[in-house]
C-alpha positions in Angstrom: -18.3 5.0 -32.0 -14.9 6.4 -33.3 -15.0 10.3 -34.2 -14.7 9.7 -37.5 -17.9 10.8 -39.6 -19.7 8.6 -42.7 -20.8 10.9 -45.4 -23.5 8.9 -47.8 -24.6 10.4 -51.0 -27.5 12.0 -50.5 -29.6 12.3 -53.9 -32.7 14.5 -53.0 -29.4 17.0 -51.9 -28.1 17.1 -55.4 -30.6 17.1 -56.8 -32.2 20.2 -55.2 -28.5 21.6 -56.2 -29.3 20.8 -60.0 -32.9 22.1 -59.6 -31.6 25.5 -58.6 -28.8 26.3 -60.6 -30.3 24.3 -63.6 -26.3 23.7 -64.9 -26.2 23.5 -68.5 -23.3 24.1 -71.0 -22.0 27.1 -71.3 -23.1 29.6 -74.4 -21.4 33.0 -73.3 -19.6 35.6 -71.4 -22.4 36.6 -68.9 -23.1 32.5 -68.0 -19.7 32.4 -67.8 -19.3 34.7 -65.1 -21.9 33.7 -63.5 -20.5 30.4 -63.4 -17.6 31.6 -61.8 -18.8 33.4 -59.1 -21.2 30.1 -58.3 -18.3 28.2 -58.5 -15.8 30.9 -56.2 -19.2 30.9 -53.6 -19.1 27.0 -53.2 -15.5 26.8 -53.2 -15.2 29.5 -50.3 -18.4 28.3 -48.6 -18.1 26.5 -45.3 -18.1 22.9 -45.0 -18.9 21.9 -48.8 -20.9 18.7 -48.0 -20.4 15.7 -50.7 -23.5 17.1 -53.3 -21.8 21.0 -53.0 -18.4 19.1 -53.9 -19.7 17.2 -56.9 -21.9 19.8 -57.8 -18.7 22.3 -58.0 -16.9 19.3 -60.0 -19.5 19.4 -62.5 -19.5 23.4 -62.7 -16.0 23.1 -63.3 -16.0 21.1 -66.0 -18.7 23.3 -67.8 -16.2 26.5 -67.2 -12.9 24.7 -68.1 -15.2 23.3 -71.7 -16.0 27.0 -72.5 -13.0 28.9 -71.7 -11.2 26.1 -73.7 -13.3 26.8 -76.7 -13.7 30.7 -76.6 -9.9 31.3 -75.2 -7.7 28.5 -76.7 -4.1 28.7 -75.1 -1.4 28.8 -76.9 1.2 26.2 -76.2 3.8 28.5 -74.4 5.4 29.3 -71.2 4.3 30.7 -68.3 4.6 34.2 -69.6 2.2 33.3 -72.3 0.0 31.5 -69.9 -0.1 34.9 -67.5 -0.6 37.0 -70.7 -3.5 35.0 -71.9 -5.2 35.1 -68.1 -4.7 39.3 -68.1 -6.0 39.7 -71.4 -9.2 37.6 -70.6 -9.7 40.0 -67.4 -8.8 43.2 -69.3 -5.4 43.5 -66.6 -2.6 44.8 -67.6 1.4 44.3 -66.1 0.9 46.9 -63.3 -2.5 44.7 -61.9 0.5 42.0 -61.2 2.7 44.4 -59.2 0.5 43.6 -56.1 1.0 40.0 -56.7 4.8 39.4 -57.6 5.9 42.3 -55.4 7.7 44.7 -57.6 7.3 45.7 -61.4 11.2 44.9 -62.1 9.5 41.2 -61.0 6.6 41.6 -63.3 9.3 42.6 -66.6 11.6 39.7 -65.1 8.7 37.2 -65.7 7.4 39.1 -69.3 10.9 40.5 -70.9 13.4 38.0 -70.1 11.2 35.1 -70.0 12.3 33.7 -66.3 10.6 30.7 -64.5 8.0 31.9 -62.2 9.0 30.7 -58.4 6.6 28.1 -56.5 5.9 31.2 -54.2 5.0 33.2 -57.2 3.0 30.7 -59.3 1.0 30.0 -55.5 0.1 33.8 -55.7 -0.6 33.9 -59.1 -3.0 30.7 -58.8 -5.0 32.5 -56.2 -5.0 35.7 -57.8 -6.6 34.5 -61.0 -8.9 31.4 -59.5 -6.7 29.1 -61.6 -4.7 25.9 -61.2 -1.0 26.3 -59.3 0.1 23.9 -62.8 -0.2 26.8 -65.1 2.7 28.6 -64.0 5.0 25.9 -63.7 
């Protein structure tokens, strides 16, 4: 037998998943947050099996639907993009210094409108739970 491992479905699994957190869409702030922390507690569990990974998938997609609705982004660049994020989580410029190192780095990124670096957009993707593509 090699080492490698054959994951099947397993149905009674998801749907034990869908029994207990009963996904649905999305109607307002406090389901949204508590979508996000359901979806940050998969994503950081150990070993997501296949169900936890669909499940997450599917969580996702109900997040992404209502922030897209209730926050539309404005086509822009990645200044616009980090504004938008900060204004949703009530931050301001100096919650970035941690991030992007120094507050001259923060104004570089706000005032003179310059590209965010890989290394930046990496900690700014972690920082706000978000996908590395928004800051590139």
């Amino acid at each position: 037998m090699s080492g490698k491992m054959i994951c099947t479905f397993d149905a009674k699994s998801y749907t034990d998943l869908l029994v207990r957190y009963q996904p649905k869409p999305i109607a307002n702030e406090a389901e949204n947050e508590a979508a996000i922390a359901l979806a940050c507690e998969l994503e950081h569990g150990p070993m997501r099996s296949q169900e936890e990974e669909l499940f997450l998938e599917l969580l996702i997609t109900l997040i992404e639907k209502f922030e897209a609705e209730n926050y539309p982004i404005p086509a822009g660049n990645a200044a616009s993009m980090l504004q938008h994020l900060m204004d949703a989580r009530d931050l301001d410029k100096s919650d970035l210094i941690p991030v992007l190192g120094t507050e001259t780095e923060v104004e570089k990124v706000f005032v003179s409108g310059r590209a965010i670096e890989i290394d930046e957009a990496r900690k700014l993707a972690d920082f706000f739970q978000v996908d590395i593509s928004l800051f590139l």
